[in-house]
mmCIF file of the N, C-alpha and C atoms, coordinates in Angstrom:
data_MODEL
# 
_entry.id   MODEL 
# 
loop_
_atom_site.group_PDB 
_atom_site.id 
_atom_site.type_symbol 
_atom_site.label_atom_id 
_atom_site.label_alt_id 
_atom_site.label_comp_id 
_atom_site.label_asym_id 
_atom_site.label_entity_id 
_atom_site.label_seq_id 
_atom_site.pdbx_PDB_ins_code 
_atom_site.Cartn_x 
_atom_site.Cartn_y 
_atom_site.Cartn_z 
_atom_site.occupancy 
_atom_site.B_iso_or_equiv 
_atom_site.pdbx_formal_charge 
_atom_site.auth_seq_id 
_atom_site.auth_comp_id 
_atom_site.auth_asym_id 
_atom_site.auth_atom_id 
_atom_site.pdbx_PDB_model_num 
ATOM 1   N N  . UNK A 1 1  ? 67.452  69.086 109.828 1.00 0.00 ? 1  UNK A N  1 
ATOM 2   C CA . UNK A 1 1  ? 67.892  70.361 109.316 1.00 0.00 ? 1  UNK A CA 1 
ATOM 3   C C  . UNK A 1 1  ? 68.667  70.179 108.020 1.00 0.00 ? 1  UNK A C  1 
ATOM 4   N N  . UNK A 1 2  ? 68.928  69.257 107.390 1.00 0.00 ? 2  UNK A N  1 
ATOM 5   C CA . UNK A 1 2  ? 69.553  68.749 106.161 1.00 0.00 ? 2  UNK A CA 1 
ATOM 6   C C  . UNK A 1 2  ? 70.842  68.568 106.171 1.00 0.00 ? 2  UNK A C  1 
ATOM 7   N N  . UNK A 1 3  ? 71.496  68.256 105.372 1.00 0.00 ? 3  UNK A N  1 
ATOM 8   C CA . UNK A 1 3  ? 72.693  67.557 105.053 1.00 0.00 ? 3  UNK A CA 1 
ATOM 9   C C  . UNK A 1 3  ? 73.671  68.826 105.626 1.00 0.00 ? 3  UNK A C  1 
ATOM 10  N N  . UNK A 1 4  ? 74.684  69.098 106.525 1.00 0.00 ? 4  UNK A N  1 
ATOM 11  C CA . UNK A 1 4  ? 75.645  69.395 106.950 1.00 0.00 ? 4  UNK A CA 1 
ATOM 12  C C  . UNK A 1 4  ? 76.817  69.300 106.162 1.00 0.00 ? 4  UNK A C  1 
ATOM 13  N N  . UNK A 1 5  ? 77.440  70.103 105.844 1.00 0.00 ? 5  UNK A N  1 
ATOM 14  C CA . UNK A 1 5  ? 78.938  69.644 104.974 1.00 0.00 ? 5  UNK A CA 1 
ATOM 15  C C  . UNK A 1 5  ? 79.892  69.492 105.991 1.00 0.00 ? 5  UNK A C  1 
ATOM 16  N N  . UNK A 1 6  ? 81.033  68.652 105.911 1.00 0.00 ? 6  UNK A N  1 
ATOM 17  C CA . UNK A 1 6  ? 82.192  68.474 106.698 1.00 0.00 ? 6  UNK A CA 1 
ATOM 18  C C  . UNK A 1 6  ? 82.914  69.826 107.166 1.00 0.00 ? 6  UNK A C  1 
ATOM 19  N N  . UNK A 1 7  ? 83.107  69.596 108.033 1.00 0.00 ? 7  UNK A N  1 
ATOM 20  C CA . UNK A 1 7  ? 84.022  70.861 108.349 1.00 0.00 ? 7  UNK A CA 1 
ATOM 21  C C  . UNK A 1 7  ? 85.452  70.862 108.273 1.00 0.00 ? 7  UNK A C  1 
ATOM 22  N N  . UNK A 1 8  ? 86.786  71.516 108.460 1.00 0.00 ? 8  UNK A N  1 
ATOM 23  C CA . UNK A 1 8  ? 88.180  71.248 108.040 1.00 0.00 ? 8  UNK A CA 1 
ATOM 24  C C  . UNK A 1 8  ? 88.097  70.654 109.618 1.00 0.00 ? 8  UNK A C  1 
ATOM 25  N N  . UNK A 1 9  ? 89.741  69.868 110.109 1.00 0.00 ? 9  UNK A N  1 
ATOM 26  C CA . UNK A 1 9  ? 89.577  69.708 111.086 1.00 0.00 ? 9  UNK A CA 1 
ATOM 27  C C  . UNK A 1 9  ? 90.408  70.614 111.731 1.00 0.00 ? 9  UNK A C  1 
ATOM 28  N N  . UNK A 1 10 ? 90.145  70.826 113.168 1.00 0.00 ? 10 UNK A N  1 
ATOM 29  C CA . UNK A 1 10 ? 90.875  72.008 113.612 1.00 0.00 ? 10 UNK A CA 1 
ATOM 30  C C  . UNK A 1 10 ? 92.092  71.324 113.681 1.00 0.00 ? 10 UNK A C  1 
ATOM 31  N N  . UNK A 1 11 ? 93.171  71.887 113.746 1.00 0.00 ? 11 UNK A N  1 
ATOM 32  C CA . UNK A 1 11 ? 94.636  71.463 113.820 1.00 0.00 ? 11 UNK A CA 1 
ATOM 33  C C  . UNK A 1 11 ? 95.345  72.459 114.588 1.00 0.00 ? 11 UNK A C  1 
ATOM 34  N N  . UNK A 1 12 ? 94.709  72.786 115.529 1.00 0.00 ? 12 UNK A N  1 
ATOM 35  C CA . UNK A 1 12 ? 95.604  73.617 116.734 1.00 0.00 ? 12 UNK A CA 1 
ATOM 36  C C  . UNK A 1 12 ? 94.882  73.120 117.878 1.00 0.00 ? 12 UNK A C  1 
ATOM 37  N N  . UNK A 1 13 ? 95.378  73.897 119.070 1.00 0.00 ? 13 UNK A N  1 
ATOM 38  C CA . UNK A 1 13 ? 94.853  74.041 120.563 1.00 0.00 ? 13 UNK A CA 1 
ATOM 39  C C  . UNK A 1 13 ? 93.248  74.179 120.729 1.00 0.00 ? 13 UNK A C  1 
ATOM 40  N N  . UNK A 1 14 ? 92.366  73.708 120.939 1.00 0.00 ? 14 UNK A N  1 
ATOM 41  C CA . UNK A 1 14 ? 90.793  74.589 121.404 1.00 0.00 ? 14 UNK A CA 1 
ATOM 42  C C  . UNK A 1 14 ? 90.902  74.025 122.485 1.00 0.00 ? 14 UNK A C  1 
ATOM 43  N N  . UNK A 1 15 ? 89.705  74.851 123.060 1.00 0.00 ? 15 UNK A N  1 
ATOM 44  C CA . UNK A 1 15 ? 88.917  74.714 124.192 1.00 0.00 ? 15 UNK A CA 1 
ATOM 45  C C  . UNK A 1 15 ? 87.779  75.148 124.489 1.00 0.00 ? 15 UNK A C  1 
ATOM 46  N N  . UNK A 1 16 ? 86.873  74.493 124.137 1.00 0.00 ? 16 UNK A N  1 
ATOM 47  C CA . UNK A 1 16 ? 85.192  74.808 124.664 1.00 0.00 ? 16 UNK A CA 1 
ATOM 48  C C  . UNK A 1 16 ? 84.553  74.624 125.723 1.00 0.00 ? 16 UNK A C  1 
ATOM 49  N N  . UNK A 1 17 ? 84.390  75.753 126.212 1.00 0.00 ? 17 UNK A N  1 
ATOM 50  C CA . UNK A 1 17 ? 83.271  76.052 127.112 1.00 0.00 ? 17 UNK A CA 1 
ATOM 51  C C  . UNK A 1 17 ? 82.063  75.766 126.625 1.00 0.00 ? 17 UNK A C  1 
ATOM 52  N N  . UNK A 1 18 ? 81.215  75.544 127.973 1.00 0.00 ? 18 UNK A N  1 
ATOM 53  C CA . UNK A 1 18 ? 80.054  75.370 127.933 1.00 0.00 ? 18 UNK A CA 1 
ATOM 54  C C  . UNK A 1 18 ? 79.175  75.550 129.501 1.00 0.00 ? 18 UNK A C  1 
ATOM 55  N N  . UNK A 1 19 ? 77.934  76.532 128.860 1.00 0.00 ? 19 UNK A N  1 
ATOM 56  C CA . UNK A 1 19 ? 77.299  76.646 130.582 1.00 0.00 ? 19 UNK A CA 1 
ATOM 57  C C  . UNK A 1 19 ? 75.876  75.481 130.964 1.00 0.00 ? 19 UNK A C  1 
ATOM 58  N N  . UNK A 1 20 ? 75.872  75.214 131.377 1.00 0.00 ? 20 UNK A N  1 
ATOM 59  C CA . UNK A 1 20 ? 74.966  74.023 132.049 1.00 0.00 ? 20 UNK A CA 1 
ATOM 60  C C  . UNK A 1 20 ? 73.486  75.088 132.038 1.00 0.00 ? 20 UNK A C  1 
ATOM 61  N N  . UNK A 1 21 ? 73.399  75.848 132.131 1.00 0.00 ? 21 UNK A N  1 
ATOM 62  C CA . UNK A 1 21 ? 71.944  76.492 132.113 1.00 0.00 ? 21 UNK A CA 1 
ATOM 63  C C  . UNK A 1 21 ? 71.996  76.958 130.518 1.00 0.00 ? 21 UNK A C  1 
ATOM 64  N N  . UNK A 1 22 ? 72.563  76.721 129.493 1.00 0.00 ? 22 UNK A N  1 
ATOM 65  C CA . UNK A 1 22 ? 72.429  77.141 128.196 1.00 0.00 ? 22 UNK A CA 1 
ATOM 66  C C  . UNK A 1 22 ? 71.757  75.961 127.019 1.00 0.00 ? 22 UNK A C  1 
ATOM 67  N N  . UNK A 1 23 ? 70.534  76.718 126.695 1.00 0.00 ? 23 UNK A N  1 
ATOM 68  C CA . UNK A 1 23 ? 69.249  76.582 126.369 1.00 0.00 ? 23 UNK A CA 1 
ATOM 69  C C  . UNK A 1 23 ? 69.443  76.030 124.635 1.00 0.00 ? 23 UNK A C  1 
ATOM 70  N N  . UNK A 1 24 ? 70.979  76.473 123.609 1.00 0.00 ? 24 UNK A N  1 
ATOM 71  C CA . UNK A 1 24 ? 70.557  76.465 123.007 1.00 0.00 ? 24 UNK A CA 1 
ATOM 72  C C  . UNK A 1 24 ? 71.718  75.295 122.150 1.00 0.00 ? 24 UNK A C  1 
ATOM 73  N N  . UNK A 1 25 ? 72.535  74.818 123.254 1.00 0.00 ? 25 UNK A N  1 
ATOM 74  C CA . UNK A 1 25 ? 73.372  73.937 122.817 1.00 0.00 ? 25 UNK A CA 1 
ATOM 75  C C  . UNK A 1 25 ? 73.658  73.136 124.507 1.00 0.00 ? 25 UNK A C  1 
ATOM 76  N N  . UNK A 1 26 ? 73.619  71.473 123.861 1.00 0.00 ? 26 UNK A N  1 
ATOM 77  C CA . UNK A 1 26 ? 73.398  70.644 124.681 1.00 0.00 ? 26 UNK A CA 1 
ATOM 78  C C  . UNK A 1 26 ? 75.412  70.402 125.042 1.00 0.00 ? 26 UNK A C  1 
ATOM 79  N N  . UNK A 1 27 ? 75.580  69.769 126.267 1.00 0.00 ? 27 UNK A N  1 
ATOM 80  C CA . UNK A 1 27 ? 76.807  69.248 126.600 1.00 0.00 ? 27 UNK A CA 1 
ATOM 81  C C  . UNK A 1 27 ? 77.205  68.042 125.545 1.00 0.00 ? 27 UNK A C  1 
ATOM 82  N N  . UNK A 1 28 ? 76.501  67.609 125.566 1.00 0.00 ? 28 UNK A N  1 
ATOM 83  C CA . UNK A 1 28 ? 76.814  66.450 124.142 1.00 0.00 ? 28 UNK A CA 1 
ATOM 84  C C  . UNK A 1 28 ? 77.498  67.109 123.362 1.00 0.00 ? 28 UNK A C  1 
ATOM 85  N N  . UNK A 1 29 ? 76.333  67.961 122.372 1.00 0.00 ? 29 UNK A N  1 
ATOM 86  C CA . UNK A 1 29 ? 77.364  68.984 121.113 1.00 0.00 ? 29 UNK A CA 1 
ATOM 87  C C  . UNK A 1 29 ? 78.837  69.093 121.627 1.00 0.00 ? 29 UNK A C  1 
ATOM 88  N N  . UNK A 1 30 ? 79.015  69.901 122.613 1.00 0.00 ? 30 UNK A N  1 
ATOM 89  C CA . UNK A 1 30 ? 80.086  70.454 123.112 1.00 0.00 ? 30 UNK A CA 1 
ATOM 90  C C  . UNK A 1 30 ? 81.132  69.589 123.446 1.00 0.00 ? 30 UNK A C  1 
ATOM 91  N N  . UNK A 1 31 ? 80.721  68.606 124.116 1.00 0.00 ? 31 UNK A N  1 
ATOM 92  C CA . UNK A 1 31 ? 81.426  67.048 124.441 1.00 0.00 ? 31 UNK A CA 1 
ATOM 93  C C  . UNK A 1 31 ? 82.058  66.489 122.580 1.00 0.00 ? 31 UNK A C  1 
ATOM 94  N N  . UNK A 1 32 ? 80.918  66.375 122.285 1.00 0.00 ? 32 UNK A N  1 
ATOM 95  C CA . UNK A 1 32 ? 81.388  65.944 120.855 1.00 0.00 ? 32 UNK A CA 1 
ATOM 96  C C  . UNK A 1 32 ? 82.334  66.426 119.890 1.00 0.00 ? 32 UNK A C  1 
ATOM 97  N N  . UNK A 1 33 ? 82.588  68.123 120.344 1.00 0.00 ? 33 UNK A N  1 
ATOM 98  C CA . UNK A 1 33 ? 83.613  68.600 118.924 1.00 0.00 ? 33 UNK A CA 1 
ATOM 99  C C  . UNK A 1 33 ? 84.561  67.999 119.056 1.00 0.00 ? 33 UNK A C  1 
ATOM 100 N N  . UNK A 1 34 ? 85.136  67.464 120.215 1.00 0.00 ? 34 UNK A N  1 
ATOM 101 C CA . UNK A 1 34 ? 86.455  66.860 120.442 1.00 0.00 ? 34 UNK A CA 1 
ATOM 102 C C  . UNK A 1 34 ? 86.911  65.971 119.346 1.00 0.00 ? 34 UNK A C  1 
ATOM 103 N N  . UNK A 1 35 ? 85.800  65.414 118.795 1.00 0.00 ? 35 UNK A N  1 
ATOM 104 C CA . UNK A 1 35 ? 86.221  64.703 117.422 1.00 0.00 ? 35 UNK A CA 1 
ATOM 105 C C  . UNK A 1 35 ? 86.964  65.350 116.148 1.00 0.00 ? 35 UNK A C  1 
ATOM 106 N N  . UNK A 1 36 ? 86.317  66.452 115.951 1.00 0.00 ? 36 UNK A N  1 
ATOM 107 C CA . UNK A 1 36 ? 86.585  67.283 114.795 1.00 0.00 ? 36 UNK A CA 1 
ATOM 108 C C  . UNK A 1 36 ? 88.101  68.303 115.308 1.00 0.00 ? 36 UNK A C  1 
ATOM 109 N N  . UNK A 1 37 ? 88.536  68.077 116.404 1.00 0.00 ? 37 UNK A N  1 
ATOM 110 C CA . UNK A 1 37 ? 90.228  68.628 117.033 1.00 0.00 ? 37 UNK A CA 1 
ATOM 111 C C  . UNK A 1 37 ? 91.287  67.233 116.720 1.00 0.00 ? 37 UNK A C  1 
ATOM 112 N N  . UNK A 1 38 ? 92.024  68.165 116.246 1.00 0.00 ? 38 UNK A N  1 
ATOM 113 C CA . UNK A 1 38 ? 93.314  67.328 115.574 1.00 0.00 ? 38 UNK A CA 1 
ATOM 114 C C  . UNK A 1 38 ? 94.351  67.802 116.427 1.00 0.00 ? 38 UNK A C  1 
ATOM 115 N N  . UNK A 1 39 ? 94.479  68.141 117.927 1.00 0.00 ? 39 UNK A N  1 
ATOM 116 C CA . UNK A 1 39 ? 95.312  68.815 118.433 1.00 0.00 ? 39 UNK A CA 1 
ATOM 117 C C  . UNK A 1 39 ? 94.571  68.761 120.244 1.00 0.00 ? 39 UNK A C  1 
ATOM 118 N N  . UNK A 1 40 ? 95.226  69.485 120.988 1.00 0.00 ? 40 UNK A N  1 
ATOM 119 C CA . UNK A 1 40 ? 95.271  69.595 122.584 1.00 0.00 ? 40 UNK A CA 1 
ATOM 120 C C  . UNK A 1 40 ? 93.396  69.918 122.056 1.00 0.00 ? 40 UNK A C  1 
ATOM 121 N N  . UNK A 1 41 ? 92.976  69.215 123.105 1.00 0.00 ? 41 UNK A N  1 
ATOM 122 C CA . UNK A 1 41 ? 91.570  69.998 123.173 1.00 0.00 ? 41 UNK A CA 1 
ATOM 123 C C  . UNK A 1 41 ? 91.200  69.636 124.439 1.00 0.00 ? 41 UNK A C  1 
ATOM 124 N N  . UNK A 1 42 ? 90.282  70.947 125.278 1.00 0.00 ? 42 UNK A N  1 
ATOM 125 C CA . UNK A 1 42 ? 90.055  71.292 126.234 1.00 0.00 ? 42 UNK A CA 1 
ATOM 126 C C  . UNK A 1 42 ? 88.824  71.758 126.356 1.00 0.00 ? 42 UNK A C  1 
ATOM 127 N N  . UNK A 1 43 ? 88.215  71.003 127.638 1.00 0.00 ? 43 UNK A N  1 
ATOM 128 C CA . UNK A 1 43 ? 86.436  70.971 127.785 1.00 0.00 ? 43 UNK A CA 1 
ATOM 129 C C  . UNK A 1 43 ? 86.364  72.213 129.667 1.00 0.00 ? 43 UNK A C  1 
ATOM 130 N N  . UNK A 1 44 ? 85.324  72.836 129.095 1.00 0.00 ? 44 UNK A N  1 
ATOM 131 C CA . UNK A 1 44 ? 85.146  73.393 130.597 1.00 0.00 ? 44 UNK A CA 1 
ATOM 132 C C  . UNK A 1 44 ? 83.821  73.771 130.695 1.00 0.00 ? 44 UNK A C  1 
ATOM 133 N N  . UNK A 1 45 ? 83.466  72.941 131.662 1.00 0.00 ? 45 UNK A N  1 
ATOM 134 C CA . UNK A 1 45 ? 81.720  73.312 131.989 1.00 0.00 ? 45 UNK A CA 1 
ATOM 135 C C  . UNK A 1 45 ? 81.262  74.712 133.208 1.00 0.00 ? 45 UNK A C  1 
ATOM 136 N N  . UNK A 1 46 ? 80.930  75.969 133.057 1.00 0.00 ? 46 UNK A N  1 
ATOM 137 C CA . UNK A 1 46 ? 80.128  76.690 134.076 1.00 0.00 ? 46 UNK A CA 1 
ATOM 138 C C  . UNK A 1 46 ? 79.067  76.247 134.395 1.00 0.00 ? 46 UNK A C  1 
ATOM 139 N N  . UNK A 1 47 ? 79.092  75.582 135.386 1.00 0.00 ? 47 UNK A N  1 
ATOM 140 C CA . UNK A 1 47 ? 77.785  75.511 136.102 1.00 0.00 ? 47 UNK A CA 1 
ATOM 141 C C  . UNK A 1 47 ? 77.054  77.378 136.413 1.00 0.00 ? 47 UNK A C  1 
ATOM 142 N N  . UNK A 1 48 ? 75.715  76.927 136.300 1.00 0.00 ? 48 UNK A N  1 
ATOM 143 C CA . UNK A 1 48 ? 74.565  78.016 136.259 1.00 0.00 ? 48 UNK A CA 1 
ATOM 144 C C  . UNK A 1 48 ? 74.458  79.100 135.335 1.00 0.00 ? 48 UNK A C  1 
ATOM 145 N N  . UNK A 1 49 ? 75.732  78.774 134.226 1.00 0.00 ? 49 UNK A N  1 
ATOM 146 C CA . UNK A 1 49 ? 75.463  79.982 133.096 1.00 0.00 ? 49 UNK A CA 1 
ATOM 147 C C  . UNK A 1 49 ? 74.926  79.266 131.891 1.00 0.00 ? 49 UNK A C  1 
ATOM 148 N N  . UNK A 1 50 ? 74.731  79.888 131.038 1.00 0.00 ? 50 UNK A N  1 
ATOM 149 C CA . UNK A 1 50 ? 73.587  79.733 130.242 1.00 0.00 ? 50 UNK A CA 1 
ATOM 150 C C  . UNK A 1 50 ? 74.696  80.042 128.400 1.00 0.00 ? 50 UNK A C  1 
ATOM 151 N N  . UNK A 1 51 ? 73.931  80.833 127.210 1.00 0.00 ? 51 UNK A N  1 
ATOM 152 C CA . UNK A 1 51 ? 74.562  80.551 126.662 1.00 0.00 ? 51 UNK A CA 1 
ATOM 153 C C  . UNK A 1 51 ? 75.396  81.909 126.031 1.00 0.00 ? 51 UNK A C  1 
ATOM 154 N N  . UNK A 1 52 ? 75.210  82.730 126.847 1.00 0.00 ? 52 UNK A N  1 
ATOM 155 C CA . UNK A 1 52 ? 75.984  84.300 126.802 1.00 0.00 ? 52 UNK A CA 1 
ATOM 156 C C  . UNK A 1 52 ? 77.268  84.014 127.330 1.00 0.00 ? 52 UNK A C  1 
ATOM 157 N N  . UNK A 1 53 ? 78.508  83.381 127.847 1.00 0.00 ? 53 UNK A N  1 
ATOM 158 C CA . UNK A 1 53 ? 78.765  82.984 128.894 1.00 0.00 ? 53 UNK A CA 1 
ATOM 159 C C  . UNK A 1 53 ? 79.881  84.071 129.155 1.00 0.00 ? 53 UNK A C  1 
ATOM 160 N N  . UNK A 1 54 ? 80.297  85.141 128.542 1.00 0.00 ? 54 UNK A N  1 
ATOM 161 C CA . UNK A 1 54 ? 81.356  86.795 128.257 1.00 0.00 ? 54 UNK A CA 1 
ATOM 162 C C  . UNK A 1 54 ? 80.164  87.367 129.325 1.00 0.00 ? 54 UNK A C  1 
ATOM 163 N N  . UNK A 1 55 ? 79.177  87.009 128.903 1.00 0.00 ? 55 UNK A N  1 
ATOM 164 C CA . UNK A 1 55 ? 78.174  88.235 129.755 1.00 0.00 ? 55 UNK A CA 1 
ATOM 165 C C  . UNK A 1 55 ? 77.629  87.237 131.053 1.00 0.00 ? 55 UNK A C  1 
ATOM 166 N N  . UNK A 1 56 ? 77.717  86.554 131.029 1.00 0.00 ? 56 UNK A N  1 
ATOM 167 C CA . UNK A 1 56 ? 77.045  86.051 132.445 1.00 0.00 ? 56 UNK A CA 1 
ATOM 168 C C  . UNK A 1 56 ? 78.079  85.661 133.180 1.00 0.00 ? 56 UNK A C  1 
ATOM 169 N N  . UNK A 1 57 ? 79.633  85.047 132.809 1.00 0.00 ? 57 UNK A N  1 
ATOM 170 C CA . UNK A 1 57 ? 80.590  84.490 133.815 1.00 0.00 ? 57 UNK A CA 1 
ATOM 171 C C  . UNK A 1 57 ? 81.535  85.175 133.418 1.00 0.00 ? 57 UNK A C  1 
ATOM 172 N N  . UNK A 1 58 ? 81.861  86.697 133.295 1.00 0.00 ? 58 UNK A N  1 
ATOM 173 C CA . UNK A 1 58 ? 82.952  87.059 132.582 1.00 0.00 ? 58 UNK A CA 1 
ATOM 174 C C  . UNK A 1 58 ? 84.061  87.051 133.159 1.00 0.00 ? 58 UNK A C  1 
ATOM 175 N N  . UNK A 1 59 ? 84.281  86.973 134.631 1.00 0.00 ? 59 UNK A N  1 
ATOM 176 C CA . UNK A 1 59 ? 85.477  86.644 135.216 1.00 0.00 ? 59 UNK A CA 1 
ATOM 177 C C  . UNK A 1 59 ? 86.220  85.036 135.389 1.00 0.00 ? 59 UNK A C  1 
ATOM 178 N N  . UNK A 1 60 ? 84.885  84.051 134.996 1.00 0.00 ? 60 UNK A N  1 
ATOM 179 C CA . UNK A 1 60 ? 85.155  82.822 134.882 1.00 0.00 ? 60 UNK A CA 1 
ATOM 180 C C  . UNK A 1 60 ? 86.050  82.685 133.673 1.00 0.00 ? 60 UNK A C  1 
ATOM 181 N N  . UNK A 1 61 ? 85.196  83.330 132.337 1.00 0.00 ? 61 UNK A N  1 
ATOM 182 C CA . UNK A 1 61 ? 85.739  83.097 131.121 1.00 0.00 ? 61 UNK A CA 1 
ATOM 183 C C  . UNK A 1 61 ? 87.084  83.606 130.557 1.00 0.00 ? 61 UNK A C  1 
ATOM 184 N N  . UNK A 1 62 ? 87.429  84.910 131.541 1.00 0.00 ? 62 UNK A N  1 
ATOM 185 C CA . UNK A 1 62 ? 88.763  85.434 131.442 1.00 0.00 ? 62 UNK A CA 1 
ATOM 186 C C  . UNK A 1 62 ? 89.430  84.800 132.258 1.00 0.00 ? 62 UNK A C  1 
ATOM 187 N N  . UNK A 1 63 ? 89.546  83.912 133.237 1.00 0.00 ? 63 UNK A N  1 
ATOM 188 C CA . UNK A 1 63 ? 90.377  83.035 134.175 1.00 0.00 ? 63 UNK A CA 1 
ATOM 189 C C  . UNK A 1 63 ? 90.956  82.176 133.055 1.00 0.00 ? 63 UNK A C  1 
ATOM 190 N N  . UNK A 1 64 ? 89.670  81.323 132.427 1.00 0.00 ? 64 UNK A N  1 
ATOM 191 C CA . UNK A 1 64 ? 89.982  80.217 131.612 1.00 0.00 ? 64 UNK A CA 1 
ATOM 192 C C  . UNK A 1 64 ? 90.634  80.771 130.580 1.00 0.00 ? 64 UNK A C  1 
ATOM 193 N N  . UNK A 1 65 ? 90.545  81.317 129.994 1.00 0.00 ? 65 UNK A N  1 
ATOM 194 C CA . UNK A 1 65 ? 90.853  82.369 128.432 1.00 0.00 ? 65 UNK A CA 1 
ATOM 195 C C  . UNK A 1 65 ? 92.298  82.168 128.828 1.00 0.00 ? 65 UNK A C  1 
ATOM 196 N N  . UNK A 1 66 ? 92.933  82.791 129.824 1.00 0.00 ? 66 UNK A N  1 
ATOM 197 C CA . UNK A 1 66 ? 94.443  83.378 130.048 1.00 0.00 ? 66 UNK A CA 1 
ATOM 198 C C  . UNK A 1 66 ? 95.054  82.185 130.742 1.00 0.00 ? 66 UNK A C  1 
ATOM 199 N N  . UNK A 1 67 ? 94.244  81.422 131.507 1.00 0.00 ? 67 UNK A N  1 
ATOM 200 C CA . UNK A 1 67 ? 94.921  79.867 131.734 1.00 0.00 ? 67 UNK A CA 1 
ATOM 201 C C  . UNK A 1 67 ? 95.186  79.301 130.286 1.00 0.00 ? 67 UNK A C  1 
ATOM 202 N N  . UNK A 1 68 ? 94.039  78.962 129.307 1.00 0.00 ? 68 UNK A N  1 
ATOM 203 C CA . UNK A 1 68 ? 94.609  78.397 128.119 1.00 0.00 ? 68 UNK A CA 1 
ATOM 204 C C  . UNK A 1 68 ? 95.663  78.654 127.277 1.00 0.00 ? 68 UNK A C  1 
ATOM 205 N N  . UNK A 1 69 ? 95.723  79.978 127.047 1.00 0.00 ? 69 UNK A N  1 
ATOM 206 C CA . UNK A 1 69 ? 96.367  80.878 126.201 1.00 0.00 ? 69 UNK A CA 1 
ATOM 207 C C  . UNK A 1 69 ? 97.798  80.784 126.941 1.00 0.00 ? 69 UNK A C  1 
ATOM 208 N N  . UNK A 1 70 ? 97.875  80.474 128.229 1.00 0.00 ? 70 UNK A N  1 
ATOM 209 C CA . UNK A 1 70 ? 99.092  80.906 128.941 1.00 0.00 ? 70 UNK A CA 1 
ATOM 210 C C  . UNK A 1 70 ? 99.827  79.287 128.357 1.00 0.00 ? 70 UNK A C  1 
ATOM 211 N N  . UNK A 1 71 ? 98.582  78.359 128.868 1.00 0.00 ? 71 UNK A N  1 
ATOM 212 C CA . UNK A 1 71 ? 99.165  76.573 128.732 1.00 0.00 ? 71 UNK A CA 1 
ATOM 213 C C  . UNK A 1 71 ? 100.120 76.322 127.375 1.00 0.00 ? 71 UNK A C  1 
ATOM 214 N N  . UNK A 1 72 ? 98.811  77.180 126.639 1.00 0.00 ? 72 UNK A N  1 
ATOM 215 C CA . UNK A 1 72 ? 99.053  76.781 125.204 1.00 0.00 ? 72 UNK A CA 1 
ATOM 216 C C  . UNK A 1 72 ? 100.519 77.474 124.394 1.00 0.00 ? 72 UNK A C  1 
ATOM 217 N N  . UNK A 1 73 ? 100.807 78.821 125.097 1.00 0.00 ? 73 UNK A N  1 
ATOM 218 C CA . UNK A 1 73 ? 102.067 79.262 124.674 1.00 0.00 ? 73 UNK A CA 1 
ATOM 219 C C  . UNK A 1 73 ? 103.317 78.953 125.336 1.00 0.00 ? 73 UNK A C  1 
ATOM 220 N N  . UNK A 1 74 ? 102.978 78.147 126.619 1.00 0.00 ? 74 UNK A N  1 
ATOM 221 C CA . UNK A 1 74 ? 104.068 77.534 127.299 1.00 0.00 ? 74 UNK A CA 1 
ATOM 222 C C  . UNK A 1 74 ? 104.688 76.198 126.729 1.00 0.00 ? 74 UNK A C  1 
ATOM 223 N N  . UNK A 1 75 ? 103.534 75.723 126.273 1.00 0.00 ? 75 UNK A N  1 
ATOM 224 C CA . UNK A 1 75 ? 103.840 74.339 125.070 1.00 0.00 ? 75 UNK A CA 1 
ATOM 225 C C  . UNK A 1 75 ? 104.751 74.928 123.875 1.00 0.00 ? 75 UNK A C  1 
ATOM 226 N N  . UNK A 1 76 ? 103.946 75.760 123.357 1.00 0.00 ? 76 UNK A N  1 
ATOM 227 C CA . UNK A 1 76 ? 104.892 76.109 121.998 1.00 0.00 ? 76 UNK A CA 1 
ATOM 228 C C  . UNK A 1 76 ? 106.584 76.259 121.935 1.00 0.00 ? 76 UNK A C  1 
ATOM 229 N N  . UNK A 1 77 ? 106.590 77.040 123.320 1.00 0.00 ? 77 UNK A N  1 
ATOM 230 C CA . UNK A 1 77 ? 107.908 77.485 123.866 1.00 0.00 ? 77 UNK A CA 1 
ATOM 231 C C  . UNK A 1 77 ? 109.050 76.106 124.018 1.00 0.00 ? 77 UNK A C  1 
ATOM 232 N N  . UNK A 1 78 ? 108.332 75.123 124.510 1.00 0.00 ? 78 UNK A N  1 
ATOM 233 C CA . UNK A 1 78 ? 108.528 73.967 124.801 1.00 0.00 ? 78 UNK A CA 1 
ATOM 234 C C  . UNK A 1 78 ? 108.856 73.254 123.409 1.00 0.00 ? 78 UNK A C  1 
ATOM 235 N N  . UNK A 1 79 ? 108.260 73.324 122.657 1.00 0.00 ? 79 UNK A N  1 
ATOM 236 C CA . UNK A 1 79 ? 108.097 72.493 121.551 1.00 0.00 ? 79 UNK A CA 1 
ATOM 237 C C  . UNK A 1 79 ? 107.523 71.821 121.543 1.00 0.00 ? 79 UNK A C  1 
ATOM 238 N N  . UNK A 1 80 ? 106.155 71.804 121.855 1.00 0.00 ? 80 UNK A N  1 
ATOM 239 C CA . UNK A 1 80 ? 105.019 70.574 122.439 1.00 0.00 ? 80 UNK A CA 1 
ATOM 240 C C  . UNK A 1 80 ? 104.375 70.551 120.790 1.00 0.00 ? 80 UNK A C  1 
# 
């Protein structure tokens, strides 16, 4: 697909999801951004969703969403 330009690196908190039935990005990719995080980074696999994952696991993705968001502002508070 040709030459890719670098991307900045992230320098905060992420966390990527990823669904095991999703067709259009492999666990690798997803496994891999961890490189390009300069900061806390966080992997979470749905098993049987695919690559909608708001529309196919939306109570999964709001569990995780408000777990992170909660982790991640409890650190700050902290001074992490």
């Amino acid at each position: 697909m040709g030459h890719r330009p670098a991307a900045a690196p992230v320098r905060a908190p992420a966390m990527a999801v990823w669904g095991s039935a999703d067709r259009f990005l492999t666990e690798q990719q997803m496994t891999g951004s961890a490189e390009e995080a300069h900061g806390e980074w966080r992997y979470e696999r749905i098993d049987g969703a695919g690559h909608w994952l708001p529309l196919e696991a939306p109570d999964t993705v709001a569990r995780l969403l408000a777990d992170f968001l909660s982790q991640t502002a409890g650190a700050e508070r902290a001074g992490r």
